[in-house]
N, CA, C and O of each residue as an XYZ file, in Angstrom:
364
protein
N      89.162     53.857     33.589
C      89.229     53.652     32.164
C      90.139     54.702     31.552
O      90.088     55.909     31.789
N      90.892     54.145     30.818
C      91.679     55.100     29.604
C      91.592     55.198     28.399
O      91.011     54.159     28.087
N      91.833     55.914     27.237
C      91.879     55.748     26.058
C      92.913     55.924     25.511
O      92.993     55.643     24.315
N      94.476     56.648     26.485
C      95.454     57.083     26.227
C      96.099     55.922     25.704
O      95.930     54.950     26.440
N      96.807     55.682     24.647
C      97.510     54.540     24.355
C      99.187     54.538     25.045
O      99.855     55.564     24.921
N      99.568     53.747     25.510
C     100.552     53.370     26.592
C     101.966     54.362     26.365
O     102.742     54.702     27.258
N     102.076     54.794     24.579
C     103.421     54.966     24.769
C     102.966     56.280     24.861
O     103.462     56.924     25.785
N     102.042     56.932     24.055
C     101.401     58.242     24.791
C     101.763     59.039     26.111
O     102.316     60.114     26.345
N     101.141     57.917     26.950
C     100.842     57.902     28.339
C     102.125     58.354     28.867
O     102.322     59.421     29.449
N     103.336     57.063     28.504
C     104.683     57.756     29.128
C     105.374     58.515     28.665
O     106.454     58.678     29.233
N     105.131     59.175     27.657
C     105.726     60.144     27.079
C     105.122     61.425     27.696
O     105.808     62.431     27.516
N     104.286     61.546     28.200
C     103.278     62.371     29.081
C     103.719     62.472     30.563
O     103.468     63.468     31.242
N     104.319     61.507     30.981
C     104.666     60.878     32.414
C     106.267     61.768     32.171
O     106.689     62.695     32.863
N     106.686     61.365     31.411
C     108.605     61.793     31.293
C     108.421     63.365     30.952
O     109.429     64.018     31.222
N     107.430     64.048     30.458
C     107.413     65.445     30.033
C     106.896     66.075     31.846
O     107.487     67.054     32.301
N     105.888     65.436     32.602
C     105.697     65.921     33.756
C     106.864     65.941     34.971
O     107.094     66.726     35.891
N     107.518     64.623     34.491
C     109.112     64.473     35.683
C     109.620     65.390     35.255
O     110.001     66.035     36.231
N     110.025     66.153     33.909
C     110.443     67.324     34.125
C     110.443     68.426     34.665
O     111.520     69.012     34.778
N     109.438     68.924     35.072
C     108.868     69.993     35.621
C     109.143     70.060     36.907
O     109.490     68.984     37.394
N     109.112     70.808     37.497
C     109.451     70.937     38.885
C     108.343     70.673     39.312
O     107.242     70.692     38.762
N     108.851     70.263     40.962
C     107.232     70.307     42.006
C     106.491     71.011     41.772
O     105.404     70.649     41.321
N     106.820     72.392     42.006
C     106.079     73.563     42.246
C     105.392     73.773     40.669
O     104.310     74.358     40.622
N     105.801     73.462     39.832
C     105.219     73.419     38.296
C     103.855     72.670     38.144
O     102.764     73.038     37.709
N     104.379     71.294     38.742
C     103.413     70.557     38.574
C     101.844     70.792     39.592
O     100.699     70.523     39.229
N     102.217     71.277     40.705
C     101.274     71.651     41.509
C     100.349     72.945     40.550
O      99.248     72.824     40.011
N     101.180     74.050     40.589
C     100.546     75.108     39.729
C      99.374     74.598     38.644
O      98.208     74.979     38.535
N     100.302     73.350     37.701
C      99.394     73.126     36.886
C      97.981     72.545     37.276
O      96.864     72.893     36.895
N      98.375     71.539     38.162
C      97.254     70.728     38.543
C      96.215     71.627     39.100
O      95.028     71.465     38.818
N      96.748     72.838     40.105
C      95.919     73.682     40.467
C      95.253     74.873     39.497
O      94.149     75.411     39.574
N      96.018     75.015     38.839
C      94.971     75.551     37.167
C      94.216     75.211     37.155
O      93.178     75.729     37.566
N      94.421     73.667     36.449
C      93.488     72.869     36.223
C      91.934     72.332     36.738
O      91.017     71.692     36.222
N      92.234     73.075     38.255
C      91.296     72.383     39.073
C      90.102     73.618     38.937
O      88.891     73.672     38.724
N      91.136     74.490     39.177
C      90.406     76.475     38.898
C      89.233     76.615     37.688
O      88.055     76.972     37.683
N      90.151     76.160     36.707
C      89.387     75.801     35.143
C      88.056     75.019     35.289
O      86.927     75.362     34.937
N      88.536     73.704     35.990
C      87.228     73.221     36.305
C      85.925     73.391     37.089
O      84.840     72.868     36.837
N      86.239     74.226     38.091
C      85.428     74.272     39.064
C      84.790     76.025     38.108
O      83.592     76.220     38.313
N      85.400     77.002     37.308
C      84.598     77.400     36.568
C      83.667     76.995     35.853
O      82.482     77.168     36.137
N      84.127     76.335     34.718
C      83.270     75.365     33.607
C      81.757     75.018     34.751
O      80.565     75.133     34.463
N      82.271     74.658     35.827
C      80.775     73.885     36.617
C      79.989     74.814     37.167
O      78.766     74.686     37.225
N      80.697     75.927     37.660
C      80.018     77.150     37.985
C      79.056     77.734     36.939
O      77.856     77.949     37.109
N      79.727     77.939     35.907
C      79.126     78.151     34.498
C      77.791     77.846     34.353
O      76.718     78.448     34.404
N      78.226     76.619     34.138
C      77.088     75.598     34.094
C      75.892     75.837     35.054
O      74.758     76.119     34.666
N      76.303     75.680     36.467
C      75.129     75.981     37.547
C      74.315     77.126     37.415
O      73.135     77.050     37.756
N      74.939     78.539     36.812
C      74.354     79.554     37.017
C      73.675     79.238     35.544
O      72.556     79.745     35.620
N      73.809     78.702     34.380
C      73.107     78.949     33.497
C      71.928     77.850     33.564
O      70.965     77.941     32.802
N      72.027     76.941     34.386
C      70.846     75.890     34.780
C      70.006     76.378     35.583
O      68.799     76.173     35.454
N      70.646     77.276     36.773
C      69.712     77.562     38.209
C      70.077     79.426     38.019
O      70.915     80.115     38.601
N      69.120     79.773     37.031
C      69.722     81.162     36.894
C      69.238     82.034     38.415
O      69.691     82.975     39.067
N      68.159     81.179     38.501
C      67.012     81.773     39.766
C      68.159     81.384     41.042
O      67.896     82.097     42.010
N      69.036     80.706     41.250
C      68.963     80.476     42.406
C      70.475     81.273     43.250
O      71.496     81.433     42.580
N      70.442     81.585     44.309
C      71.192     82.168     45.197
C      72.853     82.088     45.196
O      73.367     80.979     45.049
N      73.608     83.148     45.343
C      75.013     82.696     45.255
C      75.297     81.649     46.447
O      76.208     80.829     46.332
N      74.513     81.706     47.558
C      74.657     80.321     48.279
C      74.247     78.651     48.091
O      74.560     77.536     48.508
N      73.280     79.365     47.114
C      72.584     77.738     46.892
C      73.666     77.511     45.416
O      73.877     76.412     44.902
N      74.188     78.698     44.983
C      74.905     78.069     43.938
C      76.095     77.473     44.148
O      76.551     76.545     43.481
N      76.825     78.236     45.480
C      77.835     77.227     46.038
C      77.917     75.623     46.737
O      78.790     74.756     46.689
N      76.833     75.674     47.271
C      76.081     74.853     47.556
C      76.425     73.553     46.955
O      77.105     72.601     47.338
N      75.465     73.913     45.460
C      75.488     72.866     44.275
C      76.862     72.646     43.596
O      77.175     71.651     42.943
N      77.882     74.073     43.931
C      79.142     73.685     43.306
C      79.914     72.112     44.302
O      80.387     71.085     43.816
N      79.794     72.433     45.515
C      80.663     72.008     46.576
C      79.755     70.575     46.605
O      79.976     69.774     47.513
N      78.861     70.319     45.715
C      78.261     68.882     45.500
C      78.509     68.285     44.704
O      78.599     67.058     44.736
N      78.769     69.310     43.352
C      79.124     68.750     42.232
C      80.581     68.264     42.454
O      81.023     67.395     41.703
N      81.557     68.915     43.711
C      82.680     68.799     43.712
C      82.919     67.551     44.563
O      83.513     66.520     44.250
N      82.247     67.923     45.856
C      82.882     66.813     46.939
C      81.568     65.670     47.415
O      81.720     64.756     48.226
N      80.520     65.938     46.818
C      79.447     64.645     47.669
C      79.734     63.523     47.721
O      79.308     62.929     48.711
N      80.494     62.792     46.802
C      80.934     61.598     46.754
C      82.382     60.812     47.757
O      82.860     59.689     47.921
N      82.620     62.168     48.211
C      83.736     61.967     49.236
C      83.249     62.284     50.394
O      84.175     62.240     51.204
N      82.318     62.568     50.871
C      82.401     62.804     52.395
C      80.875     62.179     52.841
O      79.965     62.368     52.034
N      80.587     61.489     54.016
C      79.273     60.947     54.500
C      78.189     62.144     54.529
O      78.596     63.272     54.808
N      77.009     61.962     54.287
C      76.262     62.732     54.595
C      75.513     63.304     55.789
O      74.366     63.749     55.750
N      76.542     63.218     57.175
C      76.336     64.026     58.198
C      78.003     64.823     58.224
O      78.518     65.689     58.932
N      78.330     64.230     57.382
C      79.252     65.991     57.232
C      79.180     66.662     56.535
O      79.881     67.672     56.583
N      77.951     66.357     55.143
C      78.218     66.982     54.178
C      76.962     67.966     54.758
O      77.026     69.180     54.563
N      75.978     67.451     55.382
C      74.849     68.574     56.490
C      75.870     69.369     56.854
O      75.641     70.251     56.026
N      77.171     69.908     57.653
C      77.246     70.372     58.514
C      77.740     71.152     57.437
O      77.122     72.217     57.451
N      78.738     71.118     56.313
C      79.554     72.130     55.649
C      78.196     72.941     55.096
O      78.029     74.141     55.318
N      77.185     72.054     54.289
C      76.110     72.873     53.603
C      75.167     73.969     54.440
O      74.487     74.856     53.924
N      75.277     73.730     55.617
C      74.937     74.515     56.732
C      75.580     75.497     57.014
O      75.024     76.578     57.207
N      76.907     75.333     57.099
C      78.209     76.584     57.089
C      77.780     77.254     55.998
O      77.173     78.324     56.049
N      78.181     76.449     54.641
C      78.050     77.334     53.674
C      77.395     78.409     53.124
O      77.733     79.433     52.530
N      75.747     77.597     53.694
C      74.469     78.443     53.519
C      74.535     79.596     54.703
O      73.565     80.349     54.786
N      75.401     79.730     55.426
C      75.102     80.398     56.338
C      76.319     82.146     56.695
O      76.168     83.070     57.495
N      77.280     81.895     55.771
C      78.580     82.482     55.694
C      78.042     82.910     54.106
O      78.414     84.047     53.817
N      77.429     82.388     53.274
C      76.558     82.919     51.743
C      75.747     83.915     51.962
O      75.709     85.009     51.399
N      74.948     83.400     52.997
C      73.833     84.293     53.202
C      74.372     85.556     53.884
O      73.716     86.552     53.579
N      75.453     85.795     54.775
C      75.667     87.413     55.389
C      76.495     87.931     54.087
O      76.869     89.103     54.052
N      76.705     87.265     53.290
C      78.232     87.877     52.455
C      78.044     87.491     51.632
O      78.086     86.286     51.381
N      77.561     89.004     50.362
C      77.362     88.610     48.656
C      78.063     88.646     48.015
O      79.053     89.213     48.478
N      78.205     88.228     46.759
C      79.668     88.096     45.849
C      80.575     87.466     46.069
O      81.494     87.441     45.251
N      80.636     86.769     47.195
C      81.967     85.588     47.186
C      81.857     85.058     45.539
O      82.734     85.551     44.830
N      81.210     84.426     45.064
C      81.332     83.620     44.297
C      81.295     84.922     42.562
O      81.403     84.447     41.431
């Protein structure tokens, strides 16, 4: 779904062909940085109680559960919880 109205849209499209590759990557990767704060945010002010592993945890669910089957998503949450737990402050 969109709400962008069409000529919007390509006027948006012709301002991004400008930019270089490496521009556009940067941005997108901002963008992604930005987001995955905002959710972090969020997690720690929902689950104040809970662990910088279980908070990665919930990030890397909020991020990827919908993309990967759930016998791989066991094996990363297993890594995760487990590389969290020797090592504080990653997050």
């Amino acid at each position: 779904m969109t709400d962008t109205p069409p000529d919007v849209q390509a006027r948006v499209d012709a301002l991004m062909r400008q930019r270089s590759g490496s521009d556009r990557v940067r941005m997108m990767s901002d963008m992604f940085d930005f987001a995955k704060a905002l959710v972090l945010s969020n997690l720690r002010a929902t689950h104040a109680d809970a662990s910088d592993a279980e908070l990665h945890v919930m990030l890397f669910d909020r991020l990827y559960v919908d993309e990967i089957d759930p016998a791989q998503r066991a094996r990363v949450v297993a890594r995760l919880r487990g590389e969290r737990q020797a090592t504080s402050g990653l997050l």
